[in-house]
C-alpha angles and dihedrals in degrees: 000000000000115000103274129250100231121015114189110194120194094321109188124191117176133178145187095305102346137076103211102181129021129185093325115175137172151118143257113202113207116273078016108144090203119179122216108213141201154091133277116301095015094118101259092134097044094044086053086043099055086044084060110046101253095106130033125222128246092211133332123094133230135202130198118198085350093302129107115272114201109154117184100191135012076254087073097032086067085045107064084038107271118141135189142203105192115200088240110067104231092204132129103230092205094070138066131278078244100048086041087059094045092059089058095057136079092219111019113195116217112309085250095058089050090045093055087044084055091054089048091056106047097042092057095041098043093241101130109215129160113216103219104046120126104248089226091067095048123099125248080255097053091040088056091052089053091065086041092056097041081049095058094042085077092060089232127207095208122007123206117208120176120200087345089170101046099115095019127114124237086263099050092052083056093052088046093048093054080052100061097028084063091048099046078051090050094048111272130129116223116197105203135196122195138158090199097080090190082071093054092051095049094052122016125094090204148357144218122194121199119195122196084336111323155078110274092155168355124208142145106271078205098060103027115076114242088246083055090055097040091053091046089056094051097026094225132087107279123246108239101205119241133208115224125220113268132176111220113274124206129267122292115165119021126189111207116191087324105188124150130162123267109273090230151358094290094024120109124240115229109224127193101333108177119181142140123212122203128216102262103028144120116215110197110211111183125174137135122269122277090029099106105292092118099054089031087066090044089046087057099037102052091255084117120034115213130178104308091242091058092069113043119180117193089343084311119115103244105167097095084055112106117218111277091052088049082056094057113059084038116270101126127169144200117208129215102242099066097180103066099359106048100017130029100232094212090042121095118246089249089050079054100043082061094049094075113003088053097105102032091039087047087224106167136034117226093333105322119110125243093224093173091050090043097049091043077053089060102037084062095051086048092047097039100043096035100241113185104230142122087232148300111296082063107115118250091241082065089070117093105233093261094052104039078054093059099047091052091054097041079049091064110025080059084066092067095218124191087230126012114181119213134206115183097342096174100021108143093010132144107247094251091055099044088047082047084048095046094046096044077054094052094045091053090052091047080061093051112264121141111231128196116198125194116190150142098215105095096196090052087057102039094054104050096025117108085184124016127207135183122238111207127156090342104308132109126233114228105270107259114190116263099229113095102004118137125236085230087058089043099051085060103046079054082055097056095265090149108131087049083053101048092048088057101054087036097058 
């Protein structure tokens, strides 16, 4: 056994409340693909963080290439030859792939010499970027390729990426893996974080799973099933979810010719998207990020009015009706950007609980608010969908992603709609919560609800769609049903295959 790249040695982190690490040790060989594990809350994000200089330990050393590592900031963290990929791009879309990769160094030489750097790299990596493009045009894919590249410009020693396939198609996770297959061989360590244990499988050496803080345990992803792994991360069996026997029901939102401009310059125009949802049913929408999923959830949700005909609720046009209205008879929707969109980060869980449950909750008499009703509201979505919190006067910037996330779509699952409309709904969520999500999904639709559900993650759709539609550039594939479609058709339907796709159902 060769010394190891990165040793970690009782590392403690404790907050307010909460002890996110502790004692957590262990080690990260040279070329190793090694997966950190575990489920929401479990101190995967505080563990990378203090890896890469943004928190300090309480206690706890580490040691890269058997010296000391102490960094104080991510600035030293590059330094010694630590990367990162972070879930959320940090990139301005108004400037260039070159400017992009100058904010990220220290010294950065002439904007030729980094574009022909960028050349170099991708060439040598197979991850096609041109250079001069404008951010805002590339695809969630491409953009992805841009923090890759900046990070290999660094030359890094290990390189941490968390949720790197998130918003990628089936094609571009094939294209990443070969990366990092090719830098592991050339020496690299790659400390990887994934909620889609099949890839883990697929690609890391080792693992290491945390639970509420600490080390539970080591195993082969190889040689270890994905369940295996999932019930060692929340140290109980794992809830497969189960769709329940339905009849049709009949229509209750229909979409006619909906086309509307793109809200703004990077923004993605949605154009004649016809399409009828039954009582009942769930609707897959996959598609990969910056295609349309945004407006076409303001579009949904009254955000962004359209031409009245376009919406229609219950045989009703609907698509003039702001937000609230929309609540009211029952059309109620969960946005993909849970921190600013679907929660107020400075606002307590109970002040967000009234956002949005306020009319059908009937949370509040000729303008005063019911607080004790409000706050007994959210106590149930806490208690019902498992959210991780002391209470709820906690803020919603206290909750760790997965379970903010849990606590925006039990808001508005409590609210029994006749149609919610997800976008996202388990992105960045521990296994056990995403199969208790899905499941809360399947169970609304077994009362007759009519769910929409917008998502990147194929396996999620596949496994709680009754029809499935591609969203590209705005337009919508004819719907296919789920059953029995292939990850290689839907791939291309991802890629704008559509006309492929509608001759096939037509035919």
């Amino acid at each position: 056994m060769t010394e190891p790249l990165l040793r970690l040695t009782g590392l403690t982190k404790a907050y307010p409340g909460v002890v996110a690490n502790k004692d957590v040790s262990f080690e990260i060989q040279p070329g190793e693909v090694h997966a950190l594990l575990g489920e929401n809350g479990a101190g995967k994000s505080t563990l990378v963080k203090t890896i890469y200089g943004l928190v300090k330990p309480d206690s706890g050393t580490m040691t890269l290439e058997g010296t000391a590592f102490t960094p104080a900031e991510p600035r030293a963290a590059r330094a010694a030859g630590v990367a990162m990929v972070f879930q959320h791009f940090s990139l301005f879309d108004a400037m260039n792939v070159a400017e992009n990769i100058a904010l990220g160094m220290e010294n950065p030489p002439p904007q030729r010499e980094i574009a022909a750097q960028v050349r170099k790299v991708s060439d040598q990596y197979g991850l096609p970027l041109d250079p001069d493009r404008v951010v805002g045009e590339l695809s969630a894919g491409e953009r992805q390729r841009v923090e890759i590249i900046r990070c290999l410009l660094q030359d890094p020693k290990l390189l941490i990426m968390d949720e790197p396939t998130s918003v990628l198609t089936p094609q571009e996770v094939a294209i990443l893996f070969e990366t990092l297959k090719q830098l592991s061989a050339e020496g690299t360590a790659i400390l990887y974080i994934s909620h889609k244990l099949e890839e883990i499988r697929t690609l890391c050496d080792n693992a290491t799973v945390l639970r509420l803080g600490e080390v539970v345990g080591e195993c082969d992803p190889k040689a270890t099933s994905a369940r295996e792994m999932a019930e060692l991360m929340v140290g109980t069996k794992l809830h497969v979810p189960e769709k329940a026997a339905k009849p049709a029901g009949e229509t209750v939102l229909a979409l006619q010719a909906l086309s509307a401009p793109a809200p703004h310059q990077f923004g993605t125009a949605l154009r004649d998207i016809t399409i009828d949802i039954s009582k009942g049913e769930v609707l897959g929408i996959g598609g990969v990020a910056g295609n349309g999923q945004d407006e076409l959830v303001a579009a949904l949700s009254g955000e962004m009015r359209v031409a009245p005909d376009m919406v229609q609720f219950q045989g009703q046009p609907i698509g003039q009706l702001p937000p609230n209205a929309r609540r009211k008879i029952g059309l109620l929707a969960a946005p993909e950007e849970r921190m600013g969109h679907a929660a107020a980060p400075d606002m307590s869980l109970t002040e967000n609980a009234i956002m949005t449950a306020m009319t059908r909750e009937n949370l509040t008499t000729k303008g005063f608010l019911h607080w004790a009703k409000a706050r007994r509201f959210a106590e149930g979505v806490i208690k019902d969908f498992d959210v991780r919190t002391p209470g709820p006067a906690n803020a919603a910037r206290s909750l760790s992603g997965g379970n903010l996330q849990k606590f925006v779509i039990g808001r508005e699952i409590l609210q029994a709609p006749d149609v919610l409309v997800v976008n996202q709904p388990t992105w960045g969520v521990d296994a056990s919560a995403a199969a208790a999500i899905r499941q809360a999904l399947l169970d609304l639709a077994a009362k007759g609800a009519a769910v929409i559900c917008i998502s990147q993650d194929l396996d999620e759709l596949m496994e709680i769609s009754d029809r499935f539609a591609a969203l590209n550039e705005g337009r919508l594939s004819a719907p296919r049903p789920a059953q029995g479609l292939t990850v290689e058709e839907i791939g291309l339907m991802l890629g704008g295959a559509h006309d492929m796709e509608v001759a096939h159902v037509d035919a």
